[in-house]
C-alpha positions in Angstrom: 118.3 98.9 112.9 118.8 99.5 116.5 122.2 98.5 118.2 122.7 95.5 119.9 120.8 93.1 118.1 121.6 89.5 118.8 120.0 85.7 119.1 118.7 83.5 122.1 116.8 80.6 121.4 114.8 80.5 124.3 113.5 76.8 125.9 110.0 75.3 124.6 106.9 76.5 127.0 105.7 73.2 126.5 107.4 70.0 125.4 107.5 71.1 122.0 109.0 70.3 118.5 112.0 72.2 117.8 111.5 73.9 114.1 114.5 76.0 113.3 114.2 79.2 115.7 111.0 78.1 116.3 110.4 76.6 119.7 106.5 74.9 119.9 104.7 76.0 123.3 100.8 75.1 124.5 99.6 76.2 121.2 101.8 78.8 119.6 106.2 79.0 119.4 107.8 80.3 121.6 111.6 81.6 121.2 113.3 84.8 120.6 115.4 86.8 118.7 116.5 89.5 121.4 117.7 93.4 121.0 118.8 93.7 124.7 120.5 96.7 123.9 117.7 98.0 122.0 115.1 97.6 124.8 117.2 99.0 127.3 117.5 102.4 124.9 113.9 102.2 124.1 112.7 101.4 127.7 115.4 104.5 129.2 113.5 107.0 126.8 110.0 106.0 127.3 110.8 106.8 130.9 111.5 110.5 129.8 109.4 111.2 126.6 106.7 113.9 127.0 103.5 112.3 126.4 101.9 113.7 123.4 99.2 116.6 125.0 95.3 115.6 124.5 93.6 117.7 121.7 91.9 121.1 122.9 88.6 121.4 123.4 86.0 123.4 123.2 85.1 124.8 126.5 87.9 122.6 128.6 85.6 119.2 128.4 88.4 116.7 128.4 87.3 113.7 130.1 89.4 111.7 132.3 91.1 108.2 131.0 89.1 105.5 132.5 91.0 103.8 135.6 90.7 100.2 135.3 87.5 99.0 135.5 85.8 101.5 135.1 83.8 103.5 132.2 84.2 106.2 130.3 82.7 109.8 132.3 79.6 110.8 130.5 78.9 114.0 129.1 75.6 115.0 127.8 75.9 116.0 123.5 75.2 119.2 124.2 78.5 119.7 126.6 80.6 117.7 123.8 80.2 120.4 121.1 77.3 117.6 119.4 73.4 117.7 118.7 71.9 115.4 120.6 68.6 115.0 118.5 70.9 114.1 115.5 73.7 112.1 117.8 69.7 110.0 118.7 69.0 109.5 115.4 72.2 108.5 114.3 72.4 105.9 116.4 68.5 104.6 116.0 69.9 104.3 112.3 72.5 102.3 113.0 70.7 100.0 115.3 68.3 99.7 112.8 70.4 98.5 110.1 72.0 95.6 111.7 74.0 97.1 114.4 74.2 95.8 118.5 76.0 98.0 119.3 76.5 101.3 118.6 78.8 103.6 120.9 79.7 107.6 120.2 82.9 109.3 122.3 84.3 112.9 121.8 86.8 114.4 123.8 87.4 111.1 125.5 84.1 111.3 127.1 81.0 108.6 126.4 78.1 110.5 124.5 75.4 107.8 123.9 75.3 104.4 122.7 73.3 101.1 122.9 75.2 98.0 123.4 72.7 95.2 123.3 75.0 92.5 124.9 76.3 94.3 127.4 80.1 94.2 128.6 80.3 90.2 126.3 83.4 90.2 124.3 81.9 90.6 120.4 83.9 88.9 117.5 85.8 91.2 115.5 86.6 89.2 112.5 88.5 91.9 110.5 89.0 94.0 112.8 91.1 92.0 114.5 94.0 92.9 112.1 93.4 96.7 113.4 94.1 95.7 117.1 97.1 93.3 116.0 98.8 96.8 113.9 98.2 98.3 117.8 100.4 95.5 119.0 102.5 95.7 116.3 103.3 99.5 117.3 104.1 98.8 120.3 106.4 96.8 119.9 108.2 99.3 117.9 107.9 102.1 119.8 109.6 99.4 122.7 112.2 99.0 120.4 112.1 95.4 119.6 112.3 95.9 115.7 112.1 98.2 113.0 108.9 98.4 110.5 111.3 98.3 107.8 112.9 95.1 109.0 113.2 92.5 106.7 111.3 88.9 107.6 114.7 87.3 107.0 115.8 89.2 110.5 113.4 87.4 112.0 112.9 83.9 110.1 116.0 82.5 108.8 114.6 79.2 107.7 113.1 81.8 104.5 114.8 81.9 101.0 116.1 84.8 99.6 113.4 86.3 98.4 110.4 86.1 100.8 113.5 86.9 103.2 113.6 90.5 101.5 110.2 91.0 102.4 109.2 93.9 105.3 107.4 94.2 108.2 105.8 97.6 106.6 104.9 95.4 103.2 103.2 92.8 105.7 101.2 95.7 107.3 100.2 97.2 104.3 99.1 94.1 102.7 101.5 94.6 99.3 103.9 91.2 100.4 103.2 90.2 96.4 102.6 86.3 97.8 99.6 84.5 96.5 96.3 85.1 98.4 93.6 83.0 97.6 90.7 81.9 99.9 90.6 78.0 99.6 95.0 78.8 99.8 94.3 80.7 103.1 92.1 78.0 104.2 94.0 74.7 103.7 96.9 77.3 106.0 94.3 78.0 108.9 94.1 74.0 109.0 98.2 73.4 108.8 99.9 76.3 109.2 99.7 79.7 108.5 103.7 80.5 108.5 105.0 77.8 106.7 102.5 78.8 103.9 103.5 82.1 104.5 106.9 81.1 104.0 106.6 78.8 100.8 103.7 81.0 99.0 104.6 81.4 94.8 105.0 85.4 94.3 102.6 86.7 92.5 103.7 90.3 91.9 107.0 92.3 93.4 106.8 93.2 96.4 105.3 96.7 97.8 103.4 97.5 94.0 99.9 95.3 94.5 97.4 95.8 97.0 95.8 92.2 98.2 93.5 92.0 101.2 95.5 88.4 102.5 94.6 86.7 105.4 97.6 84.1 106.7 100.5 86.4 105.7 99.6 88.1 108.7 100.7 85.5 111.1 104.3 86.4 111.1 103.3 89.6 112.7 102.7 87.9 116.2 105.4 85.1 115.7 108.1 88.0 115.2 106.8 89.9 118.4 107.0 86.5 120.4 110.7 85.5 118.5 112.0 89.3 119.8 110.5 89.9 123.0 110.6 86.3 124.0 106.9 86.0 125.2 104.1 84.6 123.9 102.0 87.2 121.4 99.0 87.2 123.8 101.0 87.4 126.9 103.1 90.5 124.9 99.8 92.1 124.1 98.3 92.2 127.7 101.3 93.1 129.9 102.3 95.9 127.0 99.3 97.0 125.5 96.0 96.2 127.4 97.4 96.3 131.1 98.7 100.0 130.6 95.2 100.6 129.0 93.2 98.6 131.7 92.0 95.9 129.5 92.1 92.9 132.2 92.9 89.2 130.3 89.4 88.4 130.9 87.8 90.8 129.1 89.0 89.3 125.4 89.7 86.0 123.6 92.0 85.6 120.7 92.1 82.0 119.0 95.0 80.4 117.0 94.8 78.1 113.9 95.9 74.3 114.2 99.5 75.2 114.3 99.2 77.6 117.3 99.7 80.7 115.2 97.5 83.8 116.6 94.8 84.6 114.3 95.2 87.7 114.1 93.8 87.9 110.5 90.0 87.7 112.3 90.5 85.7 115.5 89.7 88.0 118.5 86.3 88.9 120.3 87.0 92.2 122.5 84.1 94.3 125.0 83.3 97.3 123.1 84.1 99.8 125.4 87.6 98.2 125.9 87.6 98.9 121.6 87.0 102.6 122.5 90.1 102.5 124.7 92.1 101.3 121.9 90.4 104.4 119.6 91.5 106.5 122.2 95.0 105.6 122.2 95.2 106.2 118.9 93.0 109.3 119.0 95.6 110.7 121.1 98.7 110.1 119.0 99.0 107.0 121.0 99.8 108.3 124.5 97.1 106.9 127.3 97.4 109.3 130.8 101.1 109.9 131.3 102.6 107.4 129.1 103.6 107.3 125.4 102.7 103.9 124.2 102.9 104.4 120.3 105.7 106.3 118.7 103.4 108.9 117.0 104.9 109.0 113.6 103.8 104.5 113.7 100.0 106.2 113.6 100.7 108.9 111.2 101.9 106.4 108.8 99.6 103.8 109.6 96.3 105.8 109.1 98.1 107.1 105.5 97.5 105.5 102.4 99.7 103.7 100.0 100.1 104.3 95.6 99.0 100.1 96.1 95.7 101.2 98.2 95.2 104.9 99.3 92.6 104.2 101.3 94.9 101.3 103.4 97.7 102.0 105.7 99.3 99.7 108.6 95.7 96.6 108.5 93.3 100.0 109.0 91.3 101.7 106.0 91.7 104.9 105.7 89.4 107.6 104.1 92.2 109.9 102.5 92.6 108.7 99.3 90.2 109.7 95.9 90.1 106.1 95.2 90.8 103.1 96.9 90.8 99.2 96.2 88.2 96.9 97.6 88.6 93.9 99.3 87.9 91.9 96.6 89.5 88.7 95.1 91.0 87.2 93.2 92.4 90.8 91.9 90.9 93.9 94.3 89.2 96.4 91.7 89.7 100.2 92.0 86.5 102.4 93.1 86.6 105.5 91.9 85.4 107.8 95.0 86.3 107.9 98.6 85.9 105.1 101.0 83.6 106.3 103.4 82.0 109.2 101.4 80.4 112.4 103.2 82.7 111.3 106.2 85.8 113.8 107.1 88.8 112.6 105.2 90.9 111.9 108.4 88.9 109.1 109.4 90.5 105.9 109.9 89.2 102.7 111.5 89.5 99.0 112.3 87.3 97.1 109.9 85.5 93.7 109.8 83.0 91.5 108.2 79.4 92.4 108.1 80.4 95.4 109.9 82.7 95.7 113.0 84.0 98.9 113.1 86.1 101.2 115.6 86.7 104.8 113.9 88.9 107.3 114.8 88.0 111.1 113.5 91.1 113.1 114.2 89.4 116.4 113.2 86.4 115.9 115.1 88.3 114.2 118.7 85.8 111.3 118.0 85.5 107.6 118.5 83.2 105.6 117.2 82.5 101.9 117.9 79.9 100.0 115.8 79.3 96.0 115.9 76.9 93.3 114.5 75.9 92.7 110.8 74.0 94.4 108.0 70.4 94.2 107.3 71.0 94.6 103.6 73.0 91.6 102.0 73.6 91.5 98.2 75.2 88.2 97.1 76.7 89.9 94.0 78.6 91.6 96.0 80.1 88.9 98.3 83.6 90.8 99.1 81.2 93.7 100.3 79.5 91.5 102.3 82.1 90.2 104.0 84.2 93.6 104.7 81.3 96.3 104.5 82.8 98.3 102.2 80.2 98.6 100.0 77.3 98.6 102.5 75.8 102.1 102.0 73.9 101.7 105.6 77.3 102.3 107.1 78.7 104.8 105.4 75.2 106.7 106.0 75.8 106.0 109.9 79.2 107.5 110.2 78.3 110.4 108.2 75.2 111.6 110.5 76.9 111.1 113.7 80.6 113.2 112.4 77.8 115.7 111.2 76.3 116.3 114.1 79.3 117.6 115.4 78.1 121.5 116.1 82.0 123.2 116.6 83.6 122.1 113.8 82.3 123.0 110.0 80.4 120.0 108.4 82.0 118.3 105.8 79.8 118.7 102.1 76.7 116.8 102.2 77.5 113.8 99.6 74.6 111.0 99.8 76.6 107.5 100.0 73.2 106.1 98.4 73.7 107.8 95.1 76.9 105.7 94.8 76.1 102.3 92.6 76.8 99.2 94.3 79.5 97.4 92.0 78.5 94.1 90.8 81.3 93.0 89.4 81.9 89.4 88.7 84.4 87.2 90.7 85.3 85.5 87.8 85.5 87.2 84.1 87.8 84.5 82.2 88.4 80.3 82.8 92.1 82.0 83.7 89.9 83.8 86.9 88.0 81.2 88.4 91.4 79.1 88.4 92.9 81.7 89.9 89.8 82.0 92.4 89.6 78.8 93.4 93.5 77.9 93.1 93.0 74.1 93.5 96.9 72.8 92.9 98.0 75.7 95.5 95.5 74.8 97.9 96.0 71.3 97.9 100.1 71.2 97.9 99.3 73.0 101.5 96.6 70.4 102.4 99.1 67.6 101.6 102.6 69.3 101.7 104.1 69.1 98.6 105.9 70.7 96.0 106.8 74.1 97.0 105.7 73.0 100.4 107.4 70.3 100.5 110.2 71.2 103.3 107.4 72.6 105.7 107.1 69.9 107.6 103.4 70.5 107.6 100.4 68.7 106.1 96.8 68.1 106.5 97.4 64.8 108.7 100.7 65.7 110.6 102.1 68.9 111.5 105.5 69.5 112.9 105.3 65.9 114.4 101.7 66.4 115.7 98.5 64.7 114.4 95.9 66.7 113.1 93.4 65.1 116.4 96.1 66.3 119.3 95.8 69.9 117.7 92.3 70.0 118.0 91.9 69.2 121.2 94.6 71.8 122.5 92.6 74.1 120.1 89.5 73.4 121.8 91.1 73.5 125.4 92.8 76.8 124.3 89.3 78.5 123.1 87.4 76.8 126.3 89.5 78.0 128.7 89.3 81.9 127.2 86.0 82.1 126.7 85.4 80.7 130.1 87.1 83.2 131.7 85.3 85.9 129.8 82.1 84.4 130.4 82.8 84.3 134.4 84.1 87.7 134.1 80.6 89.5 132.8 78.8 86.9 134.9 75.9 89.3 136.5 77.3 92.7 135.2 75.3 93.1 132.1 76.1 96.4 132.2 76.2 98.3 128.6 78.1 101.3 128.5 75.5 103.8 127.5 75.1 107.4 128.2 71.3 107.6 128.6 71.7 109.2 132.0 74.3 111.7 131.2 73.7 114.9 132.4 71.8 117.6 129.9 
């Protein structure tokens, strides 16, 4: 705990319900619970800390950090310590298998790539969970809270035992609550919190790995209850301004309640994704500031005993085993999760394959978007999270291989691995359990445990179901509108066709 915690509930952005430290704005809460003394400690030392020194490189290429609206520098393969034939044919792979975009960076510099929509904000689904763990960092490293905080710090309307629940469980996906899809849907169309809040506990917290969805949504509402700004307006003046990410390049949605999605709501430019793979590929300092305490990515690209291959919402490829995404119970594969990659590699992950990978040991950054072109519907979690896709596995192990300074990793074929068709329900106790139907439907009406929430279907927090989806639709209208007049006429794809040979 930092010194000098205390509590300001701050006034509603915009004639809002009150709801305990909750204040309602446009289409999220305002509100704060403020460490003044904390910031001004965290904000005196990130005026003095040493930035953490890029990686060395072979032959001095370094590229610069891209100023604000501009690109990456180019450097040919060849000058980046890579094979350019096999750096080609990596990425005519990928492009081939589903991809729109494929982009390839070492030593900060743009290789090659293809980006078929040009500088248009792509969805992340997934993914977005990866960016959110950024913000997240932040954050911390600011000073605003603790990762081992408790969510009763933050949400004093929660009984004793969600209360015990931490920040680092949150981020690592082992809260215990119940996760169930059609649970996690009936909270998108109430409210994600209040069914974070009210959730039956399903196993003690920190032990079981569960690849959940809503519980996510405290993440923004405790950076917007301690830093007294909106999530989005914390993310751009923090995060994206210092990494010159302009508002207009992204969109992030909410659910009905006004809660960030953060669990798969934000579409993001790629190269603006390979700024974020930079940060972190530099121990999270950008050009002469430290924006993430280091140690926050050492532990969040580390494994847990719940999930070695998971750390703080980005899969990591450390472990001997990991757990899938699957549900209702995630199953244990017995191999690595990106096999014939280098075990360092970490990433932000989506469905049907939105990646951005960071490869420590090779100074990389990969970013990879669009969907598969193999789909096998016994295998829906794989679908929907590319786990089990071989096609990407094969595409991130030719282009770390055609790295020519650094030793290859063992040739391992990610084809000979079985695909695991494994059924979603064994027993009648498993299909109840998969489709939850008393759960999901005490959200969608608000009762029993959720009773108190104040939430249902119809009404929530004193507003009808219609109101919220027109601010909803305002909300998403007015981001993507922006975005849209912002890439008006640029069409331009970072690529590196021209770079020099």
């Amino acid at each position: 705990m930092m010194p000098g915690f205390g509590r300001a509930t701050l006034p509603p952005k915009w004639g809002g319900l009150a709801r305990g430290a909750r204040t309602r704005g446009p289409l999220g809460w305002g509100g704060g619970l403020l460490r003044p003394s904390a910031v001004v400690i965290a904000l005196l030392l990130s005026a003095v800390v040493t930035p953490v020194p890029a990686a060395a490189t072979p032959g001095g290429i370094d590229c610069a950090y891209p100023a604000a609206g501009a690109a990456f520098e180019s450097r040919s393969a060849a000058q980046v310590g890579m094979d350019g034939a096999a750096v080609a044919d990596a990425i005519d792979f990928g492009m081939s298998t589903g991809a729109n975009t494929v982009q390839v960076y070492r030593h900060g510099c743009l290789v090659d790539g293809r980006a078929q929509f040009g500088d248009a904000p792509l969805p992340l689904a997934s993914a977005s969970k990866g960016v959110a763990a950024v913000a997240v960092g932040r954050a911390i490293t600011l000073g605003y809270f603790d990762v081992d905080d408790t969510l009763g710090t933050f949400f004093p309307e929660a009984d004793a035992e969600h209360a015990a629940l931490t920040i680092r469980q949150v981020l690592n996906q082992t809260t215990g609550l119940r996760f169930t899809w059609p649970s996690d849907g009936a909270g998108v169309v109430t409210d994600q919190i209040s069914q974070t809040l009210h959730a039956p506990v399903d196993y003690p917290a920190g032990t079981t790995f569960q690849y959940a969805q809503n519980v996510l949504a405290v993440l923004p509402e405790i950076i917007a209850r301690t830093t007294g700004r909106d999530f989005l307006e914390f993310v751009q003046q923090e995060l994206f301004d210092p990494l010159g990410i302009a508002r207009d390049h992204w969109v992030w949605v909410r659910d009905r309640s006004g809660n960030v999605a953060i669990n798969g709501g934000l579409a993001m430019r790629p190269a603006d994704l390979a700024r974020l793979g930079q940060l972190l590929l530099r121990n999270g300092s950008w050009a002469d500031r430290q924006l993430i305490d280091p140690e926050y990515i050492r532990e969040g690209s580390t494994g847990t005993e719940a999930n070695e291959a998971y750390g703080f919402l980005w899969w990591t490829n450390s472990g001997e085993t990991y757990r899938s995404a699957g549900a209702p119970i995630p199953e244990v594969i017995d191999q690595p999760f990106w096999v014939g990659s280098p075990r360092d590699m970490y990433m932000f992950s989506g469905a049907f394959g939105q990646f951005v990978v960071v490869v420590p040991s090779r100074d990389m950054v990969i970013v990879r978007l669009g969907g598969p072109s193999r789909n096998d519907p016994a295998t829906v979690a794989g679908i929907l999270t590319g786990t089990t896709n071989p096609d990407f596995k094969e595409l991130f192990r030719r282009l770390t291989a055609a790295v020519t300074d650094v030793p290859p990793e063992p040739y391992d074929d990610p084809y000979r691995y079985p695909v695991r068709n494994e059924p979603l329900a064994r027993t009648p106790e498993d299909l109840d359990r998969l489709i939850d139907p008393a759960n999901t439907i005490a959200i969608l009406l608000g009762t029993g445990p959720y009773s108190d929430s104040g939430c249902n279907l119809a009404v929530c927090h004193g507003s009808p179901l219609g109101a919220d989806i027109q601010r909803f639709t305002a909300d998403v209208a007015d981001q993507v509108a922006a975005a849209a007049a912002a890439g008006a006429g640029t069409g331009r794809a970072d690529t590196a066709g021209d770079a020099p040979g």
